[in-house]
N, CA, C and O atoms as CSV, one atom per row, in Angstrom:
chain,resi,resn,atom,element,x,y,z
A,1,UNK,N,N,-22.053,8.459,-41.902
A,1,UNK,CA,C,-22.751,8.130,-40.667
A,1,UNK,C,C,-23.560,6.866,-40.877
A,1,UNK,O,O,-24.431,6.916,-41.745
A,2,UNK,N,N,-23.401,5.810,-40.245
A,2,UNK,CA,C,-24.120,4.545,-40.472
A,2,UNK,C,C,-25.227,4.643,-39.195
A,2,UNK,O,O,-25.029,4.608,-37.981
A,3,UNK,N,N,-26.365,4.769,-39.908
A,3,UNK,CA,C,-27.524,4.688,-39.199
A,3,UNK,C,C,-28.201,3.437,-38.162
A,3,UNK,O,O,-28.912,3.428,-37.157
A,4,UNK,N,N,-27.677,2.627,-38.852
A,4,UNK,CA,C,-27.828,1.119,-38.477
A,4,UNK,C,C,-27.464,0.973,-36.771
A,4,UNK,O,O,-28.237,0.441,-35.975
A,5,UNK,N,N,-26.535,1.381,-36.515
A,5,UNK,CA,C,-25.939,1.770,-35.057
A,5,UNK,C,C,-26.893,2.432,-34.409
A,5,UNK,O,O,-27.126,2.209,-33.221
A,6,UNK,N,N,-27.591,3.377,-35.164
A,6,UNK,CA,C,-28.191,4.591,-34.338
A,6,UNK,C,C,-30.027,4.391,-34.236
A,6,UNK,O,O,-30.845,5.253,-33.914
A,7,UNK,N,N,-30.262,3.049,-34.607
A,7,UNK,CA,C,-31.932,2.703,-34.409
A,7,UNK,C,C,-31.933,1.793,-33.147
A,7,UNK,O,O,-31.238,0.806,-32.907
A,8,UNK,N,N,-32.749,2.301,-32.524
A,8,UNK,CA,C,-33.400,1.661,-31.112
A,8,UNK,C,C,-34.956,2.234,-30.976
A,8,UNK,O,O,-35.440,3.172,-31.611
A,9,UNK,N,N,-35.618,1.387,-29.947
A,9,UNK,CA,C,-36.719,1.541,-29.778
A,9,UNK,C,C,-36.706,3.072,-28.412
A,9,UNK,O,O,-35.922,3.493,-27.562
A,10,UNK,N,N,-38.504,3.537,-29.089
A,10,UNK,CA,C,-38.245,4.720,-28.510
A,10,UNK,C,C,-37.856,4.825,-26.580
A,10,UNK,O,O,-37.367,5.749,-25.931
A,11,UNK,N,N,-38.340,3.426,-26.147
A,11,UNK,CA,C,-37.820,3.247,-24.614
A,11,UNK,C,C,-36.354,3.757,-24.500
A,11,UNK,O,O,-35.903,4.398,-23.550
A,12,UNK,N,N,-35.846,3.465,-25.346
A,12,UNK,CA,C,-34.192,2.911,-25.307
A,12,UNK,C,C,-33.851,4.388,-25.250
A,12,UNK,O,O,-33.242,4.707,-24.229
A,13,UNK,N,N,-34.181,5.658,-26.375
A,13,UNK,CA,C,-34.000,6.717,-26.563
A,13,UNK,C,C,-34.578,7.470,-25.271
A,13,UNK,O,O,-33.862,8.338,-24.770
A,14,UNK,N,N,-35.838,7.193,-24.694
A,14,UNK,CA,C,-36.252,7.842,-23.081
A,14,UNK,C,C,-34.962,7.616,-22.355
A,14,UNK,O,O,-34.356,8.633,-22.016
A,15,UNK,N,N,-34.369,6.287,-22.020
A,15,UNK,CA,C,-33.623,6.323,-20.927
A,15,UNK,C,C,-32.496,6.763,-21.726
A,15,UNK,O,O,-32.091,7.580,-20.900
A,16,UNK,N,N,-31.505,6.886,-22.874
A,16,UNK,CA,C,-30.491,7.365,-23.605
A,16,UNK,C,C,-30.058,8.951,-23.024
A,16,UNK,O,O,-29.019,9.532,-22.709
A,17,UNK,N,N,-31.823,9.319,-23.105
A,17,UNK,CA,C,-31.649,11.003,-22.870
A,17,UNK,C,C,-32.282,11.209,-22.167
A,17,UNK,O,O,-32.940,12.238,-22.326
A,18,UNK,N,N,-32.484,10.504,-21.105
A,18,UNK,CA,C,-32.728,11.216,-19.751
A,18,UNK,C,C,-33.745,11.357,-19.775
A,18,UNK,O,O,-33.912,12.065,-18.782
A,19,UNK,N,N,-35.275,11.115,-20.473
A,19,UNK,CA,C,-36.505,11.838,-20.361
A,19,UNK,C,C,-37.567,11.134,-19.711
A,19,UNK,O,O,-37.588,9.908,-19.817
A,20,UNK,N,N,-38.340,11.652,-19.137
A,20,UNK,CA,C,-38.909,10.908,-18.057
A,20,UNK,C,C,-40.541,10.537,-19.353
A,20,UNK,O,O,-40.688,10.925,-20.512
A,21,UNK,N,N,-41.272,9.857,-18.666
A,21,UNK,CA,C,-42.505,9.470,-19.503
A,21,UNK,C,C,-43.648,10.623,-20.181
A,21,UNK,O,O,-44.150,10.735,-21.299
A,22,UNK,N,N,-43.755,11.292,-19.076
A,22,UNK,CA,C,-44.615,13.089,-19.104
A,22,UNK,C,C,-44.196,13.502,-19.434
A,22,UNK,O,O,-44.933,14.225,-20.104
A,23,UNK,N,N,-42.569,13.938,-19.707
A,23,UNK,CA,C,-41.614,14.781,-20.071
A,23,UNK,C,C,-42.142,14.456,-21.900
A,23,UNK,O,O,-42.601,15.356,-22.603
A,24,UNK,N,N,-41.945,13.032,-22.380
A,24,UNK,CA,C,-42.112,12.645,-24.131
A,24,UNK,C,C,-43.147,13.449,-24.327
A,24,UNK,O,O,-43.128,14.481,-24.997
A,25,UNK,N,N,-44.566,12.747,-23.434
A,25,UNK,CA,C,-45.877,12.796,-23.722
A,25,UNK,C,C,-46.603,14.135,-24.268
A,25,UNK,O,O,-47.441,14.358,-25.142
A,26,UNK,N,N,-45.478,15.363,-22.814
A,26,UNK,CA,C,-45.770,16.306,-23.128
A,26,UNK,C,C,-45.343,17.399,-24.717
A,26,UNK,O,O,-45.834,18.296,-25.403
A,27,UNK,N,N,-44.163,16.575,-24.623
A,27,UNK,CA,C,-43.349,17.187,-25.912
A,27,UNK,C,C,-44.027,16.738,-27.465
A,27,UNK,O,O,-44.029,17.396,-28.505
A,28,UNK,N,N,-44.460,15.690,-27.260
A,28,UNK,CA,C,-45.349,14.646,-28.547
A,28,UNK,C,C,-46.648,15.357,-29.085
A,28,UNK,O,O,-47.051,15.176,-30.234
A,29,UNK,N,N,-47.146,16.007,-28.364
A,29,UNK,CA,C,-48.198,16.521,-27.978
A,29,UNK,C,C,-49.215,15.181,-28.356
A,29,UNK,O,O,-50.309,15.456,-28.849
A,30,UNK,N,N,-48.810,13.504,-28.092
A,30,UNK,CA,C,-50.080,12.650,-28.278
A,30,UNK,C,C,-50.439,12.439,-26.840
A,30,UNK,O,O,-49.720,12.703,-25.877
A,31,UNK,N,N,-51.995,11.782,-26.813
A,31,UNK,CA,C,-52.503,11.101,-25.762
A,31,UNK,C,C,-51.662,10.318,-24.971
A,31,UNK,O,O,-51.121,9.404,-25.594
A,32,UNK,N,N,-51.232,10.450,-23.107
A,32,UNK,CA,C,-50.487,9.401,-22.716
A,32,UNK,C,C,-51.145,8.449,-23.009
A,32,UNK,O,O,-50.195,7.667,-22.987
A,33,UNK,N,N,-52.207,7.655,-23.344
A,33,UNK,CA,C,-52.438,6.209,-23.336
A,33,UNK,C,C,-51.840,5.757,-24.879
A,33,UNK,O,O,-51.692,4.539,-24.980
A,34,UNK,N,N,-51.531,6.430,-25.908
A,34,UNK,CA,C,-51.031,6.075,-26.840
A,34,UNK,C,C,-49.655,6.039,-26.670
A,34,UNK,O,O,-49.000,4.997,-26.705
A,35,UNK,N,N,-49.044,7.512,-26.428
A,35,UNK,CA,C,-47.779,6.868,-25.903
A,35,UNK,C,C,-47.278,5.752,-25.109
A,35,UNK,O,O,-46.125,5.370,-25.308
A,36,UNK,N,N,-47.987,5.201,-24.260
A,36,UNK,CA,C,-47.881,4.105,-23.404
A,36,UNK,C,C,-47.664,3.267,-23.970
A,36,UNK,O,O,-46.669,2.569,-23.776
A,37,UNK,N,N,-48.373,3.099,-24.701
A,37,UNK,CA,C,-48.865,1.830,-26.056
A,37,UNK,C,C,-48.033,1.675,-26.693
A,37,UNK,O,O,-47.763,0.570,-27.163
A,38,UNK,N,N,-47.376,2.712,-26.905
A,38,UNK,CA,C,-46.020,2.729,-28.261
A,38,UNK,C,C,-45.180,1.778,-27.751
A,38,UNK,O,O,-44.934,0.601,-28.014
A,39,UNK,N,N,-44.705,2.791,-26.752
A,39,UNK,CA,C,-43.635,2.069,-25.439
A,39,UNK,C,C,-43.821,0.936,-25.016
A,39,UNK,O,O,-42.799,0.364,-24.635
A,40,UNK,N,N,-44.759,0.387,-24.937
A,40,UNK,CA,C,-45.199,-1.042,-24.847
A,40,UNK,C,C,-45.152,-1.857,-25.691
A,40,UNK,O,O,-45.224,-3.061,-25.446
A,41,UNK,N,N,-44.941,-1.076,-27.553
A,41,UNK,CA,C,-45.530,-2.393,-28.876
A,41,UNK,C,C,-46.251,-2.680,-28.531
A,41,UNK,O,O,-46.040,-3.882,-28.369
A,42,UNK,N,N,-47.599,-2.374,-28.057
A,42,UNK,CA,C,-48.795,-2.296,-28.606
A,42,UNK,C,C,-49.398,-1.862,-29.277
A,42,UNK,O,O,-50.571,-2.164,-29.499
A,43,UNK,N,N,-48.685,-0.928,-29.851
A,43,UNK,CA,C,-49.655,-0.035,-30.897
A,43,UNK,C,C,-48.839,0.266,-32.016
A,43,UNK,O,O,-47.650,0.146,-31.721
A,44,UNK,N,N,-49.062,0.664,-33.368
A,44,UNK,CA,C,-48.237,1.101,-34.617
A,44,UNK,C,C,-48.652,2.172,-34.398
A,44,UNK,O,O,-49.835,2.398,-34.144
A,45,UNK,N,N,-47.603,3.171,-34.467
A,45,UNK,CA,C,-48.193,4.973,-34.857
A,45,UNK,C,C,-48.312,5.356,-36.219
A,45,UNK,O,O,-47.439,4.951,-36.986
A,46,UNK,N,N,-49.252,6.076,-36.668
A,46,UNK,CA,C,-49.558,6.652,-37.918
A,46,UNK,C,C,-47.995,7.385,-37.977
A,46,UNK,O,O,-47.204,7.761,-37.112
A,47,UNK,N,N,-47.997,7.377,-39.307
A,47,UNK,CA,C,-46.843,8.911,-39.946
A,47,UNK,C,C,-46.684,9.890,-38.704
A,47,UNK,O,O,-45.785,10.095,-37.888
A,48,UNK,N,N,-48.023,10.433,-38.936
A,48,UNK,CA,C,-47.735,11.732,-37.952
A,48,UNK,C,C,-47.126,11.393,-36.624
A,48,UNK,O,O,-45.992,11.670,-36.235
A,49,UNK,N,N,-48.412,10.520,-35.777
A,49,UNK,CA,C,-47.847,10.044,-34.328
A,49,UNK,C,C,-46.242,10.071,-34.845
A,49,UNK,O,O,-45.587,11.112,-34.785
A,50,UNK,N,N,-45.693,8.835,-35.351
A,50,UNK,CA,C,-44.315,8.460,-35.178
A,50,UNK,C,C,-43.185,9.944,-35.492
A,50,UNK,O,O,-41.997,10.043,-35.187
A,51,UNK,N,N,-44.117,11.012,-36.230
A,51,UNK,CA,C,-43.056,12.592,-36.617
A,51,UNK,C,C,-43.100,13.023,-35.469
A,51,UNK,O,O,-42.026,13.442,-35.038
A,52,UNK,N,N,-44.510,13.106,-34.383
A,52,UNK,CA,C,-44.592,13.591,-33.189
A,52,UNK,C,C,-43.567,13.174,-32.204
A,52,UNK,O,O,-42.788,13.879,-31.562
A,53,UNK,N,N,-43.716,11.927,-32.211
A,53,UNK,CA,C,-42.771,11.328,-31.163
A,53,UNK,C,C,-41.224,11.156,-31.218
A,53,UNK,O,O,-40.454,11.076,-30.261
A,54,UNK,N,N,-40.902,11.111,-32.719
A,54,UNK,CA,C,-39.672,11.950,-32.914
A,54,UNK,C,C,-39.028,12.690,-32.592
A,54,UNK,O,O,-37.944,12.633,-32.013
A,55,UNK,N,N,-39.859,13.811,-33.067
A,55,UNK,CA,C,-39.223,14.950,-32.644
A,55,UNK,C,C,-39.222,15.059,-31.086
A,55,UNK,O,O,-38.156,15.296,-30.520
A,56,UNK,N,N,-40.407,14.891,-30.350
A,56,UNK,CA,C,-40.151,14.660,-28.579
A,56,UNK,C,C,-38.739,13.747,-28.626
A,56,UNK,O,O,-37.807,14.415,-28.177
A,57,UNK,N,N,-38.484,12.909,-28.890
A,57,UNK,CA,C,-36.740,11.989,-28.446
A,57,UNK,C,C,-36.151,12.591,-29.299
A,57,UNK,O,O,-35.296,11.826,-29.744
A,58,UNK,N,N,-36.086,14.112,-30.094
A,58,UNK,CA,C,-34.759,14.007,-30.979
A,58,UNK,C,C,-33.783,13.608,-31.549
A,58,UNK,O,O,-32.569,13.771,-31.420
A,59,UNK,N,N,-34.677,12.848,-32.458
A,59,UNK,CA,C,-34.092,11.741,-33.320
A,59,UNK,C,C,-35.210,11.855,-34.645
A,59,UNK,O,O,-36.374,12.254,-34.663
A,60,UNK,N,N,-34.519,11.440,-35.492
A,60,UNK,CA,C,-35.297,11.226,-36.656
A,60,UNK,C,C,-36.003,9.564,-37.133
A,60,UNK,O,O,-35.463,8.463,-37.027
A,61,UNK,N,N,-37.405,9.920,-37.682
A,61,UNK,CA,C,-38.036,8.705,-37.295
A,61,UNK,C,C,-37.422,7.389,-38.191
A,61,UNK,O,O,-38.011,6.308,-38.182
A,62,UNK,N,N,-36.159,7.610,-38.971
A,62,UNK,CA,C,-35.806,6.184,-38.836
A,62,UNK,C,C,-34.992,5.429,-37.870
A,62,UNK,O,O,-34.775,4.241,-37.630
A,63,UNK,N,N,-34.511,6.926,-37.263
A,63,UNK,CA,C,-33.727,6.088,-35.876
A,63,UNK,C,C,-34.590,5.248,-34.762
A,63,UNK,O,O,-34.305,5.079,-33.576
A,64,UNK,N,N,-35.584,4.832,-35.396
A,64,UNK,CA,C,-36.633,4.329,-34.312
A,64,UNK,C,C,-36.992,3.527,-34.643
A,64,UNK,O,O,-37.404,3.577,-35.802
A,65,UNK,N,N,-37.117,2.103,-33.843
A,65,UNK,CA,C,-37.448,0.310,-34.276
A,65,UNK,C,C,-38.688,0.610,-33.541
A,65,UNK,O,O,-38.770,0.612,-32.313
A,66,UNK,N,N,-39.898,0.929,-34.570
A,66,UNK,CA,C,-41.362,1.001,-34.568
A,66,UNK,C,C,-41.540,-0.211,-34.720
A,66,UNK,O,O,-42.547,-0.363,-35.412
A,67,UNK,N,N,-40.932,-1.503,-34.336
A,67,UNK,CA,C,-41.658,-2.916,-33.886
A,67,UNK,C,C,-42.571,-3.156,-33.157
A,67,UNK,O,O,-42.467,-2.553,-32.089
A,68,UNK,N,N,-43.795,-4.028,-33.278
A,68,UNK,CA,C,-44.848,-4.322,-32.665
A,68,UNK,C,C,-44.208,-5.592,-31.788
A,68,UNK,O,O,-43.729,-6.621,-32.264
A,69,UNK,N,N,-44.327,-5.250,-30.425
A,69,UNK,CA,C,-43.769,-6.347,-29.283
A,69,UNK,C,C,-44.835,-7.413,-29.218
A,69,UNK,O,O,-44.269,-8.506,-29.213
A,70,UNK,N,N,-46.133,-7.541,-29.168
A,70,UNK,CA,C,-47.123,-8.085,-29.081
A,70,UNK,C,C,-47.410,-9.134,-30.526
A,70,UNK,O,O,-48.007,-8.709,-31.515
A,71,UNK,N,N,-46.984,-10.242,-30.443
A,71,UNK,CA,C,-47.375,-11.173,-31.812
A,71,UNK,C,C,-48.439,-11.269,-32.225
A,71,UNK,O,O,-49.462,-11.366,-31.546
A,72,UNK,N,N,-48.358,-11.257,-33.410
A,72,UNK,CA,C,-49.732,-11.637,-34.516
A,72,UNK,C,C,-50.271,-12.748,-34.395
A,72,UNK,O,O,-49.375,-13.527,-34.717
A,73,UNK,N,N,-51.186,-13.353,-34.129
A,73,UNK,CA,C,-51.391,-14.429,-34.565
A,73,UNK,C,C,-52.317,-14.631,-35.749
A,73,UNK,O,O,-53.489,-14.329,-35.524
A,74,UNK,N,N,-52.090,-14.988,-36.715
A,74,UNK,CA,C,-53.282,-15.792,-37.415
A,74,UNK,C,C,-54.398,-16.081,-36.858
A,74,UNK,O,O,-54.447,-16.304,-35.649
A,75,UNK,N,N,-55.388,-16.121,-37.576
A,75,UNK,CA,C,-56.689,-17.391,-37.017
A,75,UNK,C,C,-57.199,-18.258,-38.554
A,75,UNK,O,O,-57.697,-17.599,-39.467
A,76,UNK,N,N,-57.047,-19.423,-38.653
A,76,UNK,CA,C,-57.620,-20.274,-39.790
A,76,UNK,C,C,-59.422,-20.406,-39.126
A,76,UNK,O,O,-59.833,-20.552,-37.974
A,77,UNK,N,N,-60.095,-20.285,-40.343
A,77,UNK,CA,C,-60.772,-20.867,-40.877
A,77,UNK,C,C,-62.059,-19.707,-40.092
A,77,UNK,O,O,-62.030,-18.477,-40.131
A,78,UNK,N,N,-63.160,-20.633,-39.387
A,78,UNK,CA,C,-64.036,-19.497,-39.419
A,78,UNK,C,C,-63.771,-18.958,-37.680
A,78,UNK,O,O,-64.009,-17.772,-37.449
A,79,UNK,N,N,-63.439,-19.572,-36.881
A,79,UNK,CA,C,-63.437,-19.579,-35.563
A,79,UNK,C,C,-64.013,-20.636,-34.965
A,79,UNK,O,O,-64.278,-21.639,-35.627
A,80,UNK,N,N,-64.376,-20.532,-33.186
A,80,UNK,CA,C,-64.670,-21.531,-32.948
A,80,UNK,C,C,-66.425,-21.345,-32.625
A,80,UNK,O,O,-67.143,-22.286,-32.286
A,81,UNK,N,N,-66.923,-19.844,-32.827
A,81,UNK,CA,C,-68.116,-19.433,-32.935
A,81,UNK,C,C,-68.934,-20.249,-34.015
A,81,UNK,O,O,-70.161,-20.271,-33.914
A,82,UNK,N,N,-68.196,-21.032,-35.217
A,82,UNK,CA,C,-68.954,-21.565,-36.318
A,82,UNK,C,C,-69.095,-23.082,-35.991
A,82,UNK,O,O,-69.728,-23.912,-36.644
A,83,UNK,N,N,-68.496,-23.246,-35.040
A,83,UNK,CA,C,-68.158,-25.037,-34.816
A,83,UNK,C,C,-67.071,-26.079,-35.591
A,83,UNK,O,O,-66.851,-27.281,-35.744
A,84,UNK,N,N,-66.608,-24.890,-35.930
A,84,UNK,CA,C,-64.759,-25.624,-36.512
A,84,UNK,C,C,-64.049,-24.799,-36.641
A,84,UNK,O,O,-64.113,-23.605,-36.350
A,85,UNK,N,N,-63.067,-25.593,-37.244
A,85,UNK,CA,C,-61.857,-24.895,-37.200
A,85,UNK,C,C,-60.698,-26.214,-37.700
A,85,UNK,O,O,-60.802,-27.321,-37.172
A,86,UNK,N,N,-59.595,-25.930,-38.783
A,86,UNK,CA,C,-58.680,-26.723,-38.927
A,86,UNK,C,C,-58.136,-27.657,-38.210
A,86,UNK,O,O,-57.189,-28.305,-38.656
């Protein structure tokens, strides 16, 4: 079984199997505003969160691209609170 095929983000797995947003939330047993967050890449889930939410999409948590949608940015130096910056 090549797994590689079988990772998507947990959105992808809601609409895959039919499950509506309340339907996860309730099954996850996490906070909807965290779930939201997930679903959004806004947020990284701890271990647990991501076992929780697993098991709600029945799938195992490597079948799941826990990517953060929201970019990192860096910041050099002290900010612009200090009066510079690179």
């Amino acid at each position: 079984m090549n797994l590689m095929s079988d990772i998507k983000s947990p959105r992808q797995w809601m609409d895959e199997r039919g499950l509506s947003l309340a339907e996860v939330i309730a099954a996850s047993k996490l906070e909807s505003r965290v779930v939201e967050a997930i679903l959004h890449g806004r947020y990284t889930p701890s271990p647990d969160q991501r076992q929780n939410l697993a098991a709600a999409l029945g799938v195992s948590i490597e079948q799941i691209a826990w990517g953060h949608a929201t970019p990192v940015e860096a910041m050099y130096g002290h900010g612009p609170q200090f009066g510079r910056s690179p």
